[in-house]
C-alpha positions, 0 to 999 in steps of 0.5 A, spaced: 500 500 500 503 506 498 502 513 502 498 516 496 492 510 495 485 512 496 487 508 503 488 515 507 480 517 509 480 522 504 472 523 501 475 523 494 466 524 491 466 531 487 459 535 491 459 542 494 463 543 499 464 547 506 472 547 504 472 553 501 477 559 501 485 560 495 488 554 500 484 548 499 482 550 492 489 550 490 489 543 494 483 540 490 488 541 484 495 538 488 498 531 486 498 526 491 506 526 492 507 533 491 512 537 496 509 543 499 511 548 506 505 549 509 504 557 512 498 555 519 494 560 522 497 562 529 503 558 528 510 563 529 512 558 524 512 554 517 511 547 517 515 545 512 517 538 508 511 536 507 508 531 502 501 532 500 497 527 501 489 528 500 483 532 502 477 530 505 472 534 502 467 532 508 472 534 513 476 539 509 483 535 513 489 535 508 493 530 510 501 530 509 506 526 510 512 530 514 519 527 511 524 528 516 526 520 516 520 518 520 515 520 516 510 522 521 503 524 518 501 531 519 493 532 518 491 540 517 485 544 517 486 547 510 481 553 511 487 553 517 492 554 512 494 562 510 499 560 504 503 554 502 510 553 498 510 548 492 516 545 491 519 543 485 
């Protein structure tokens, strides 16, 4: 099973959504694998070294994976998200 099945709990079923806002339509749009920084409301930081997973429709839960060798799961509100970073 890789990272990037439709395994992850992510509602891939196309309807109106609650998940609104610039962030998670550009997460509609992102490939599953696809590097990414994310910028988080509240946060002093930025959370970087992600690879994105998926986004739950009903929930609007983006998951990512967090490269840093351990490969811990990172699960963000998008409507939480202020910015993100697409790597190359």
């Amino acid at each position: 099973m890789s990272l990037f099945d439709n395994e992850c709990g992510c509602n891939k079923k196309k309807r109106a959504s609650k998940c609104d806002g610039c962030i998670c339509d550009q997460l509609r749009k992102l490939r599953p694998g696809t590097k990414v920084d994310a910028i988080v409301s509240g946060e002093t930081e930025d959370t970087d070294n992600l690879i994105f997973s998926c986004l739950d429709e009903e929930t609007c839960c983006a998951t990512f994976i967090q490269d840093y060798g351990n490969r811990d799961v990172v699960i963000l509100d998008c409507r939480q998200i202020q910015g993100i970073r697409i790597h190359d």
